[in-house]
N, CA, C and O atoms as CSV, one atom per row, in Angstrom:
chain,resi,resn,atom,element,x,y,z
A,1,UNK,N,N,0.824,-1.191,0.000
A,1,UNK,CA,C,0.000,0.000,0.000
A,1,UNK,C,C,0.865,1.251,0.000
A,1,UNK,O,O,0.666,2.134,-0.834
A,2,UNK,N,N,1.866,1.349,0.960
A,2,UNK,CA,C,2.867,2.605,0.849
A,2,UNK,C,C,3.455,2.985,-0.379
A,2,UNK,O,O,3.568,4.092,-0.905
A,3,UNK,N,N,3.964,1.347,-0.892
A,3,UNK,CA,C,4.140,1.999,-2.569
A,3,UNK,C,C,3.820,2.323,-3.597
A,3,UNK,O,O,4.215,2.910,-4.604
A,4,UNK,N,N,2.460,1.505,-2.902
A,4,UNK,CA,C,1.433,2.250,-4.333
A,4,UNK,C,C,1.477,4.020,-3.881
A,4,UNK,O,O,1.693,4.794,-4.814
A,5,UNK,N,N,1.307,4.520,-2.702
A,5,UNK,CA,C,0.971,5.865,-2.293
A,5,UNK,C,C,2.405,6.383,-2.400
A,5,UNK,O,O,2.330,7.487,-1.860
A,6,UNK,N,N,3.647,6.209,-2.788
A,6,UNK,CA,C,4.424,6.550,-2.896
A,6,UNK,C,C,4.589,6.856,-4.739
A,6,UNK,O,O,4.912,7.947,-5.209
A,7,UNK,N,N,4.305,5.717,-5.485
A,7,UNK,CA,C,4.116,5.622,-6.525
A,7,UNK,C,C,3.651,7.317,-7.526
A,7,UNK,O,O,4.181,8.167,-8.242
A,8,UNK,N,N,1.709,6.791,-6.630
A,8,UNK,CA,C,1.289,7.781,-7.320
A,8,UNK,C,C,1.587,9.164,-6.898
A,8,UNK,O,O,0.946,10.044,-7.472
A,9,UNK,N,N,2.438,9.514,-6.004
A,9,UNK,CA,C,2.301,10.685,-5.320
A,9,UNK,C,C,3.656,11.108,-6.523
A,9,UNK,O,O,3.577,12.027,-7.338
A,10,UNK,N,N,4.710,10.279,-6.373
A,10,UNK,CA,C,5.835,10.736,-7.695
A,10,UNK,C,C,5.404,10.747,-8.422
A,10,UNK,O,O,6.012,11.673,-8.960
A,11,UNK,N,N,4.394,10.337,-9.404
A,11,UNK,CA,C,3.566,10.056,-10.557
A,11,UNK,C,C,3.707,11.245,-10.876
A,11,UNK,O,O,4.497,11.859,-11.592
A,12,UNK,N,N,2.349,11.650,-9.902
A,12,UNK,CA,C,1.741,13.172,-10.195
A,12,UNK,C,C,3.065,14.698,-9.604
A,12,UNK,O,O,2.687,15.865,-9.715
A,13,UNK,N,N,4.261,14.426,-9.130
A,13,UNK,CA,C,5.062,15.364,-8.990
A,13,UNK,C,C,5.667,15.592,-10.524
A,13,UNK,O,O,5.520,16.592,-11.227
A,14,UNK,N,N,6.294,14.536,-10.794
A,14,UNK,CA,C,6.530,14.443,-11.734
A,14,UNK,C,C,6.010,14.717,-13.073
A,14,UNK,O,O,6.649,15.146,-14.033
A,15,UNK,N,N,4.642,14.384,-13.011
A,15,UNK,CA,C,3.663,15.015,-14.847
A,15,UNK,C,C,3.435,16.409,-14.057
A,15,UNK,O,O,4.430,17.121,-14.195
A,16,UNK,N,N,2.935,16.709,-13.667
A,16,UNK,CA,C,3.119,18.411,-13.294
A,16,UNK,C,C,4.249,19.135,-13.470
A,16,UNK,O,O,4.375,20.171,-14.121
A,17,UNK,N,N,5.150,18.471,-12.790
A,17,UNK,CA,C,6.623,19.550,-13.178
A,17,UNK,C,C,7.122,19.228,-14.604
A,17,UNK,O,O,7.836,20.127,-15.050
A,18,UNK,N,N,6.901,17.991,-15.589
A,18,UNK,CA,C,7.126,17.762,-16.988
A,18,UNK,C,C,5.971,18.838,-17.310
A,18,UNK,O,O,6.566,19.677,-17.986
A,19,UNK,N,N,4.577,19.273,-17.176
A,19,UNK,CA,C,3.386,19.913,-18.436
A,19,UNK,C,C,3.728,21.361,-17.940
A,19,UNK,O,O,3.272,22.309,-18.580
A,20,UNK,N,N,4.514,21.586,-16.823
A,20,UNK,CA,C,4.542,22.979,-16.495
A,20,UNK,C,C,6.339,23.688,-17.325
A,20,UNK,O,O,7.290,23.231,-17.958
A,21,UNK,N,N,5.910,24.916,-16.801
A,21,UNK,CA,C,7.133,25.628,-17.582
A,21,UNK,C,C,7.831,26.338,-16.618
A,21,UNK,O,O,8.470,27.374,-16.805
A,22,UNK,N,N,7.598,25.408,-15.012
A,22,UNK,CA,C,8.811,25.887,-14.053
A,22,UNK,C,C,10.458,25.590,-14.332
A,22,UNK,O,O,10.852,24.664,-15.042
A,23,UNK,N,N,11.062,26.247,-13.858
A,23,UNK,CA,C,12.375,26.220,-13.689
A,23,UNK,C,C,12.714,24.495,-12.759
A,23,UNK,O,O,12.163,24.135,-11.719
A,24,UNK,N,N,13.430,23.966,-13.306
A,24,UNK,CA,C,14.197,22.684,-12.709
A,24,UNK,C,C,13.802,22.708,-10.845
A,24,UNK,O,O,13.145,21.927,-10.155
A,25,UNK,N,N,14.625,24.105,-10.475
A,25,UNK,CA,C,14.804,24.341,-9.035
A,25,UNK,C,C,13.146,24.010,-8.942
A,25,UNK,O,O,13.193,23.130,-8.082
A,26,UNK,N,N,12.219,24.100,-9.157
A,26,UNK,CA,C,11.333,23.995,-8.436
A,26,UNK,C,C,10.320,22.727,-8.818
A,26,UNK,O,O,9.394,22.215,-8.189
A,27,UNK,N,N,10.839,22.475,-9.986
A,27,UNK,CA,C,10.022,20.970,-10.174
A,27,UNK,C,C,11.242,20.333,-8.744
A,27,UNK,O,O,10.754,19.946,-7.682
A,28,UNK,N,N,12.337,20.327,-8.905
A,28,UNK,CA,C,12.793,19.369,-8.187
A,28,UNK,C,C,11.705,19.683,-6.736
A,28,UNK,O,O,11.125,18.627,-6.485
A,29,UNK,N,N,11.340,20.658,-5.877
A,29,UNK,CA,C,11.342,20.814,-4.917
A,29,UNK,C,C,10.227,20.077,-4.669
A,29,UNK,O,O,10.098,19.327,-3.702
A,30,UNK,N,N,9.176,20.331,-5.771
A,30,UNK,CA,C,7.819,19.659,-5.739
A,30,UNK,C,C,7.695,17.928,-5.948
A,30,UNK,O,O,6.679,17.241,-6.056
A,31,UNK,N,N,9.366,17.465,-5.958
A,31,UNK,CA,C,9.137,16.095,-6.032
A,31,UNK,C,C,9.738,15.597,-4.518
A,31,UNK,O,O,9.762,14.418,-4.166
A,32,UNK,N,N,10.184,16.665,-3.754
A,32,UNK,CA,C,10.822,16.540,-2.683
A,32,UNK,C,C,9.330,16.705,-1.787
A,32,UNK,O,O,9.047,16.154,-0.722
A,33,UNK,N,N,8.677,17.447,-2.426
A,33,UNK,CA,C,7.550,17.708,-1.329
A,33,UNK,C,C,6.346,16.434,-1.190
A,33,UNK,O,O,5.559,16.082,-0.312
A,34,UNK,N,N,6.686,15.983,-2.561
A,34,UNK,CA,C,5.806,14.617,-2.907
A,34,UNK,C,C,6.499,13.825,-1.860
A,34,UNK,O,O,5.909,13.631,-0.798
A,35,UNK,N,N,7.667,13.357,-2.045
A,35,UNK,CA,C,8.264,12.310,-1.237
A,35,UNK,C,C,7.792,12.488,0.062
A,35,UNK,O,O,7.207,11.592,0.671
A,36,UNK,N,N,8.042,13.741,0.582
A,36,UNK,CA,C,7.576,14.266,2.159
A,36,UNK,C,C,6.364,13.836,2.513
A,36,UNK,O,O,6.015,13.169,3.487
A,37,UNK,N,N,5.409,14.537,1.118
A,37,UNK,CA,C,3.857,14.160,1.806
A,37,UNK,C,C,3.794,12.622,1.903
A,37,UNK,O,O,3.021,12.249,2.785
A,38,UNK,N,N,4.654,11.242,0.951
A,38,UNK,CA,C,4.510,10.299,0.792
A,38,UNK,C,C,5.081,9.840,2.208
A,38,UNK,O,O,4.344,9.155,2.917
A,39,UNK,N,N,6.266,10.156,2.625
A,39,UNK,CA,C,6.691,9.090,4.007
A,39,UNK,C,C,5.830,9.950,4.913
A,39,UNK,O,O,6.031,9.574,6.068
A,40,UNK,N,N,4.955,10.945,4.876
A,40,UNK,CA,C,3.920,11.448,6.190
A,40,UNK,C,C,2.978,10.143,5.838
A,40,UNK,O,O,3.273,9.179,6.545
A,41,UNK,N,N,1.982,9.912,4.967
A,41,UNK,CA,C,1.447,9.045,4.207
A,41,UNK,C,C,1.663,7.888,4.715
A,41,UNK,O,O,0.672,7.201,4.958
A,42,UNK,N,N,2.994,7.355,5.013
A,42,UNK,CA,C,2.896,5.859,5.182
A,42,UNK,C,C,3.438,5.984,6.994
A,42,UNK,O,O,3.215,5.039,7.751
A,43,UNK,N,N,3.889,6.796,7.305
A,43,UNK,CA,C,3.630,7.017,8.633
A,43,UNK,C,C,2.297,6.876,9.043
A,43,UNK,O,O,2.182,6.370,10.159
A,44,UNK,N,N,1.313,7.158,8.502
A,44,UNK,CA,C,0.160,7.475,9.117
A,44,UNK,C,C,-0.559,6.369,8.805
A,44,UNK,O,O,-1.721,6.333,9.210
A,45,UNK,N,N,0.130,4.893,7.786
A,45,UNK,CA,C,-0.427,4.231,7.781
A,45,UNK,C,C,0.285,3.136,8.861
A,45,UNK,O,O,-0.245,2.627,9.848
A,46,UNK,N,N,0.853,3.056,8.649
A,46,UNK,CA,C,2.139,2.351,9.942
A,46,UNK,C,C,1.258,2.361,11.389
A,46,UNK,O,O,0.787,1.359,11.927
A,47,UNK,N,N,1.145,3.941,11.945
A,47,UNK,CA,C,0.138,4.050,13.080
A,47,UNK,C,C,-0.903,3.351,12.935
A,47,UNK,O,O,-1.129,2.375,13.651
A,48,UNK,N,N,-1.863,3.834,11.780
A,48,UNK,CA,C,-2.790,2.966,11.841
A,48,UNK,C,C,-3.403,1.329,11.901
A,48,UNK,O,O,-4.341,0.682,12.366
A,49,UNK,N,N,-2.020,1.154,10.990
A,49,UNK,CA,C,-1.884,-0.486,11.018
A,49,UNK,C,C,-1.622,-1.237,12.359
A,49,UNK,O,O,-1.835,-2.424,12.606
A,50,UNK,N,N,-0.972,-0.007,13.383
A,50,UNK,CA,C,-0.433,-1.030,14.593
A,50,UNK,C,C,-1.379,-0.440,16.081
A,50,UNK,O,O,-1.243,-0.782,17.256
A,51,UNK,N,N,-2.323,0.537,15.471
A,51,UNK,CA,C,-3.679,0.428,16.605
A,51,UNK,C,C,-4.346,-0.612,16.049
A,51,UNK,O,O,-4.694,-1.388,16.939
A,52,UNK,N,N,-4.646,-0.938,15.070
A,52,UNK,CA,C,-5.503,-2.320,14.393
A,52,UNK,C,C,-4.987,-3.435,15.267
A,52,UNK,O,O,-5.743,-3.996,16.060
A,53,UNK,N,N,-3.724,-3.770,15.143
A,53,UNK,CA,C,-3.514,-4.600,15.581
A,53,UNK,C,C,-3.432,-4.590,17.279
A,53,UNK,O,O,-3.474,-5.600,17.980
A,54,UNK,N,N,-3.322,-3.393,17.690
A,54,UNK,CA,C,-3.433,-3.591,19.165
A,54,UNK,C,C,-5.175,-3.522,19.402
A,54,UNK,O,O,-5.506,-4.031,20.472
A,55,UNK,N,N,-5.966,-3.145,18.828
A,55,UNK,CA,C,-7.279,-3.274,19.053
A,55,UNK,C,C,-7.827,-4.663,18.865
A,55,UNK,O,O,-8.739,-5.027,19.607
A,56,UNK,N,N,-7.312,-5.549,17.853
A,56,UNK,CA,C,-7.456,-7.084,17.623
A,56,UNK,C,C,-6.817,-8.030,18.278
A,56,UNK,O,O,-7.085,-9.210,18.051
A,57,UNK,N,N,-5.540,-7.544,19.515
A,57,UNK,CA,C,-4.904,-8.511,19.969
A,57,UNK,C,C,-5.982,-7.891,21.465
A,57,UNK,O,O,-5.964,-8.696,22.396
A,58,UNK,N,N,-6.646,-6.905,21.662
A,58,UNK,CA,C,-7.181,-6.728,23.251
A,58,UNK,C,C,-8.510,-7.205,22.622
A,58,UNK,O,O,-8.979,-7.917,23.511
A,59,UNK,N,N,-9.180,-7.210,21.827
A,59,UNK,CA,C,-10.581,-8.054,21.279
A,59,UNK,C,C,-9.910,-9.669,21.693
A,59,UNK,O,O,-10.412,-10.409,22.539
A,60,UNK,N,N,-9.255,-9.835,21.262
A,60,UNK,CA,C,-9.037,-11.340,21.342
A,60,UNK,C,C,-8.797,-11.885,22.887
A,60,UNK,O,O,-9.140,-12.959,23.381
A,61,UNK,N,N,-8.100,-10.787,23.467
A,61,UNK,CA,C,-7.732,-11.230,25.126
A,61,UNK,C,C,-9.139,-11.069,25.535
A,61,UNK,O,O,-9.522,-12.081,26.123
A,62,UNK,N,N,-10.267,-9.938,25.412
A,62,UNK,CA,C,-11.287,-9.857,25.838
A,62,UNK,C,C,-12.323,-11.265,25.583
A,62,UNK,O,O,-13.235,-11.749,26.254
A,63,UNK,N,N,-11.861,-11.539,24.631
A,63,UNK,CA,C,-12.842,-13.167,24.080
A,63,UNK,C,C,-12.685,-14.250,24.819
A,63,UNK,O,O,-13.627,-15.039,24.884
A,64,UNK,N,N,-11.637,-14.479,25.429
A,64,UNK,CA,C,-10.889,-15.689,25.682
A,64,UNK,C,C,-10.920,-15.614,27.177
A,64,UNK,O,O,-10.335,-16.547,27.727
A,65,UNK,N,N,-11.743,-14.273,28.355
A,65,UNK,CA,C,-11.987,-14.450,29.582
A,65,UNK,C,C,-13.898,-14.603,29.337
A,65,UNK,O,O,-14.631,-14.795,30.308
């Protein structure tokens, strides 16, 4: 999942700074900002993935008294 959201996030830095008529300096920055928003992105899936799992390992202790 992160790489797909990593994927498309360069995707779209990238065809924007190719259809536009910025200067280099700033396509680069906007692929730096992609990357950024992308590891916030999989941070936030990381968290989420490991309350899941702490919510399914205390469901399960709750089952089993």
């Amino acid at each position: 999942m992160r790489k797909l959201i990593l994927a498309a996030v360069a995707g779209t830095a990238f065809a924007l700074a190719g259809c536009s008529e910025k200067p280099a300096d700033t396509a680069t920055e906007a692929a730096s900002e992609a990357a950024d928003a992308s590891a916030d992105a999989s941070a936030a899936a990381a968290d989420a993935s490991a309350s899941a799992s702490e919510a399914a390992a205390d469901a399960s202790a709750a089952a089993k008294m």
